[in-house]
C-alpha angles and dihedrals in degrees: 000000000000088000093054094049085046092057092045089052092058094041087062101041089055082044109117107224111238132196118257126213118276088039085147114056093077080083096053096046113122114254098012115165129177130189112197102172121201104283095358091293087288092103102056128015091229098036126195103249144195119222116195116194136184117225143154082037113177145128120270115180089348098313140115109244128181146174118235116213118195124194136188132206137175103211126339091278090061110098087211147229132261093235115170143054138183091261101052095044104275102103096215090181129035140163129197136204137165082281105063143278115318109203114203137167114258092243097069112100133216098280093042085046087054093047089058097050087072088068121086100264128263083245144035113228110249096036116255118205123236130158131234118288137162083251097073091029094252097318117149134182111197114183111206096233098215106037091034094235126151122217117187131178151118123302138163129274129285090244095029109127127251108302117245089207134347109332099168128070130187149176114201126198132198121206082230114032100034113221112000100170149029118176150142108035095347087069131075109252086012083270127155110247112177145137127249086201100158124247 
């Protein structure tokens, strides 16, 4: 018997972490808020920080729609700055359906929402993984295979030359835990914000 539960142990510790489907609705959940501070919080003991919130959530043609709100803030005692925005990599308004996630920018109201909807999704549910390509204009999606999360942003090209500084910029999201990391070009100072929440 203690063979047997030893064998199943290593089975799921070998085991790669897929996402489910769903993956996608953490983002659309009324009241969400995420903290990633710079490094983790292991860098500075009053660490700049991004906080990532859900608002204005509400159904539109039978999905969940919701506004992102990203702010920025250089210690506790800064009151903070609105930074992102969907065309520059920080998706401020989503939908989801049984399809997939839909990004699209904040300013886009209900019936232009609606009219989107009848567009593929941005992405597939449950995530696939591609690499950058000239083709997607340097969109990538990546999928951590032991916790499951998915981390998409902006590289550089397959046949781009050596980059002189950060060149590549993501946001990563987990099905449990919402948004746990910005970082690269999506960041401000190209600096690496994220949560160590554990799984």
């Amino acid at each position: 018997m203690k063979l047997v539960g030893l064998a199943i142990l290593l089975v799921a510790v070998g085991a790669e972490a897929k996402p489910k489907k769903g993956f996608w609705k953490v983002l659309v959940k009324p009241h969400q808020k995420w903290v990633l501070p710079e490094d983790g919080g292991m860098s500075a003991p009053d660490p700049r920080t991004i906080t990532i919130e859900t608002y204005d959530v509400r159904k539109v043609d039978g999905a969940d729609v919701a506004r992102l709100r990203y702010t920025y803030r250089n210690g506790a005692k800064d009151k903070g700055t609105q930074i992102g925005n969907s065309a520059a990599g920080l998706f401020d308004q989503v939908a989801v359906t049984k399809d997939g996630l839909y990004i699209m920018s904040a300013d886009m109201d209900d019936a232009k929402v609606s009219s989107w909807l009848k567009r593929k999704p941005s992405r597939s549910d449950p995530p696939k993984a591609y690499a950058s390509s000239k083709a997607n204009e340097g969109r990538f999606l990546s999928i951590d295979e032991r916790t499951g999360d998915v981390c998409m942003g902006i590289g550089p090209l397959p046949d781009a030359p050596d980059c002189a500084d950060v060149c590549e910029g993501q946001i990563c999201v987990s099905a449990t835990l919402g948004v746990t990391k910005i970082d690269g070009t999506l960041a401000p100072d190209h600096g690496n914000f994220e949560s160590y929440a554990p799984r």
